[in-house]
N, C-alpha and C positions, 0 to 999 in steps of 0.2 A: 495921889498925883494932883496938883493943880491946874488951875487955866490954864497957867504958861505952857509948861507941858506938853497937855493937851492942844495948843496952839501949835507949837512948834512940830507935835507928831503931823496936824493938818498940812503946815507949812510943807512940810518937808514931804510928805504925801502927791501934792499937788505941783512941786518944783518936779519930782519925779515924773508924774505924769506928762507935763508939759516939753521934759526933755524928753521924754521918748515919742511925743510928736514929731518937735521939733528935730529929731534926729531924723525922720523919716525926709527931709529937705532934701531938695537937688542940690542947695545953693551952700556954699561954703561958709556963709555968716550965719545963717541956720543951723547948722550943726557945732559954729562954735557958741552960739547960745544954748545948745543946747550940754554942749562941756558945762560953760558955764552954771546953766540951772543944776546937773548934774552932783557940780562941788558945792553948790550953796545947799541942796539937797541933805548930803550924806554930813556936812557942817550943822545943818539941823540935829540929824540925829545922833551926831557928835554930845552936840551940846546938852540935848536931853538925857542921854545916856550917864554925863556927868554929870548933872541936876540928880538924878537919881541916885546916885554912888553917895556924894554930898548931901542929899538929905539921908543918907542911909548911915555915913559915917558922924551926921550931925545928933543921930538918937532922935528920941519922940519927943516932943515940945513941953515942956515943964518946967520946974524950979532948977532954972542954971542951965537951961540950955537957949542956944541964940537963938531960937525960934519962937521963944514965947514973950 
């Protein structure tokens, strides 16, 4: 796993976090922030998910492969 990765699981961690504060609002623009952080949330881990598939269908880094 690399930085990115590893970034992205933070990111999407802490999007989570703050939407279930942010859910906890009286106000009706607080909980659509918190929609918001929500989908950019599970969009993180979207994207990590497929980093991992793609390095996995890419093979280990060697002669002929795009990784190296």
């Amino acid at each position: 796993m690399n930085q990115d990765t590893i970034d992205l699981d933070t990111i999407s961690q802490q999007l989570h976090d703050r939407a279930l504060a942010l859910s906890q609002s009286q106000s009706q623009e607080g909980q659509d922030h918190a929609l918001m952080m929500s989908a950019l949330a599970t969009l993180a881990a979207a994207v990590r998910t497929l980093d991992d598939d793609v390095a996995r269908l890419d093979g280990p880094k060697g002669i002929g492969a795009s990784g190296s």
